[in-house]
C-alpha positions in Angstrom: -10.6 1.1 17.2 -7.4 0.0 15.2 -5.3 2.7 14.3 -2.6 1.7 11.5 -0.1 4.5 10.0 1.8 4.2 6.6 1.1 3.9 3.1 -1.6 4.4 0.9 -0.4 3.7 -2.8 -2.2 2.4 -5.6 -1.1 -0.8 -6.7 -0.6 -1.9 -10.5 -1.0 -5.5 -10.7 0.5 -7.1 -14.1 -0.4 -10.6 -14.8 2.2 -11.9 -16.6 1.4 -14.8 -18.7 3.6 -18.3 -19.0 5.8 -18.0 -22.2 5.0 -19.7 -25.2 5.8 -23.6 -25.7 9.6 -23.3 -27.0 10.8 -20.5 -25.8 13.8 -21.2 -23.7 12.1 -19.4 -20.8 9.7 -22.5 -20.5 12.7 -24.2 -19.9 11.6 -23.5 -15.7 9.0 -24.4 -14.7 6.6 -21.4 -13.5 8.6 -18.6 -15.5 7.4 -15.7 -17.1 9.2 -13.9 -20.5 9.0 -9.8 -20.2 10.0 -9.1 -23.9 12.3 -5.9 -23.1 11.7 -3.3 -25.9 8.5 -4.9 -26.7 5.2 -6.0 -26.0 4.4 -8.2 -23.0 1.0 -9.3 -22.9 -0.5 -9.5 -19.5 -3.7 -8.9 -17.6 -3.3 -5.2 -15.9 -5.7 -3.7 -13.1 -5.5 -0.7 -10.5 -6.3 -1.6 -7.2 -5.6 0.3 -3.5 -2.8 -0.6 -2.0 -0.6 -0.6 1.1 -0.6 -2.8 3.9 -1.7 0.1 6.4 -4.8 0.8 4.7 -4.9 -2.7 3.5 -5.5 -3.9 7.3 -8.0 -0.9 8.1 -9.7 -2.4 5.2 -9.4 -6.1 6.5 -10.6 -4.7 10.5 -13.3 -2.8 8.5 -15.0 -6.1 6.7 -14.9 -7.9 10.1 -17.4 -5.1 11.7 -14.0 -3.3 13.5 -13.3 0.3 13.8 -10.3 1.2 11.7 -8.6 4.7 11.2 -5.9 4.8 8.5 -3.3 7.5 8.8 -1.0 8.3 6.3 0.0 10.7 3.5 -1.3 10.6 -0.2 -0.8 13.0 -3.0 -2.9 16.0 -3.6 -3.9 14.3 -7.1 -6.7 12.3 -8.3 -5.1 8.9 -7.2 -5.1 10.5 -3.7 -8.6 11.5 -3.6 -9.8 8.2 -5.3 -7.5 6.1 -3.3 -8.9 8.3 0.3 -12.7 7.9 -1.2 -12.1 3.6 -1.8 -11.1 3.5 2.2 -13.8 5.8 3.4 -16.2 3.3 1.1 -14.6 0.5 2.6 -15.6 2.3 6.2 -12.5 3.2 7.6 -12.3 6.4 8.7 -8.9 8.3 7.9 -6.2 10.9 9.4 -4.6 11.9 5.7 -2.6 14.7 5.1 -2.0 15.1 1.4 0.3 16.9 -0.5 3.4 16.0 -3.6 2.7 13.1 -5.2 1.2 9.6 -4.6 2.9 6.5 -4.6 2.5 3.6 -6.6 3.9 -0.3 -6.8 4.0 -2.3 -9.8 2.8 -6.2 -8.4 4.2 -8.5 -11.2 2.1 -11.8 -10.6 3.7 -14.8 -11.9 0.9 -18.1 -12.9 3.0 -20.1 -10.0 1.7 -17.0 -7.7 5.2 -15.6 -6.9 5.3 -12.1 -7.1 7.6 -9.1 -7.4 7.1 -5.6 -6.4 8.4 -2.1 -8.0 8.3 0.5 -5.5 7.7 4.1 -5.6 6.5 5.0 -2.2 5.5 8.7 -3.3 4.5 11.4 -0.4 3.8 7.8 1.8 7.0 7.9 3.8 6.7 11.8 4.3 4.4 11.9 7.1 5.6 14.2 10.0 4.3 16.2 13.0 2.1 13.4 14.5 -0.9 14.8 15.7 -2.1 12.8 18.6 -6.1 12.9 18.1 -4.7 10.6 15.4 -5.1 8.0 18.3 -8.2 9.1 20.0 -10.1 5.6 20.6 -7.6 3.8 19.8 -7.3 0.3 21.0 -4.6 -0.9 18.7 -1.7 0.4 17.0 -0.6 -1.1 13.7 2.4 0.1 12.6 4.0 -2.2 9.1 8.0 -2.6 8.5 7.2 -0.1 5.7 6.2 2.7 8.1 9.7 2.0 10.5 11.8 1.7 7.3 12.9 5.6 7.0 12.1 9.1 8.7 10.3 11.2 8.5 7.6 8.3 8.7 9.8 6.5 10.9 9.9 9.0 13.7 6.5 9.6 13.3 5.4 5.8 14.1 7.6 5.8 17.0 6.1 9.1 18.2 2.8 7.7 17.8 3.8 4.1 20.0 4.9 5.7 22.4 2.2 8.0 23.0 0.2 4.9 22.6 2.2 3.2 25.2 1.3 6.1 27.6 
């Protein structure tokens, strides 16, 4: 069983589109025009997110057991966002509660991409519970989930209980 801790956040992915022929912006190769105070078009979808629960997913699809813990809002993202990992067949540790995070994914056509981060109730998770790691096998813990207490201090809880 593979046990990764951190976020769960939805993701809101904005394909931008290449700017019109003449626009200075078409000048470099690649770029994209955001037309501040107006309308950008783009191609816009909702999606689960995370790199925790985005590697339980991964384990799950290759036949793996995968446990995601984290913390979500107690909201309808949260609930959706917990239902689309259990549908995926991982099997979670959430504690929810505030408000869920998101990230806005700006996808350039040349497939670079910036992220806008709100992180939520994701990097609030404390007071490991350690039947969190019951089975466990492997612990995944992401840069995101060492980045800033209380999550922090619960990953390194959690390895080192592991470790044991």
């Amino acid at each position: 069983m593979l046990v990764a801790v951190g976020d769960l956040v939805v993701d809101v992915v904005v394909h931008l589109e290449r700017p019109l022929e003449g626009h200075p912006a078409a000048i470099a190769p690649g770029s994209v025009v955001v037309n501040l105070g107006s309308d950008t078009p783009a191609v816009v979808t909702h999606r689960q997110g995370g790199s925790a629960a985005n590697v339980c997913v991964a384990a799950a699809r290759l036949g793996l057991g995968a446990r995601f813990v984290g913390q979500v809002g107690d909201d309808p993202i949260g609930r959706w966002l917990v239902e689309s990992l259990r549908v995926a067949g991982v099997e979670t540790a959430v504690r929810a509660g505030g408000r869920t995070g998101s990230v806005v994914v700006l996808c350039h056509a040349d497939g670079e991409r910036s992220m806008i981060t709100d992180r939520g109730v994701a990097a609030e998770l404390a007071d490991p519970d350690p039947s969190w790691l019951d089975g466990a096998r492997a612990l995944h813990l992401p840069l995101y989930s060492l980045a800033a207490d209380p999550l922090r201090s619960t990953a390194v809880t959690l390895a080192a209980e592991a470790s044991r």
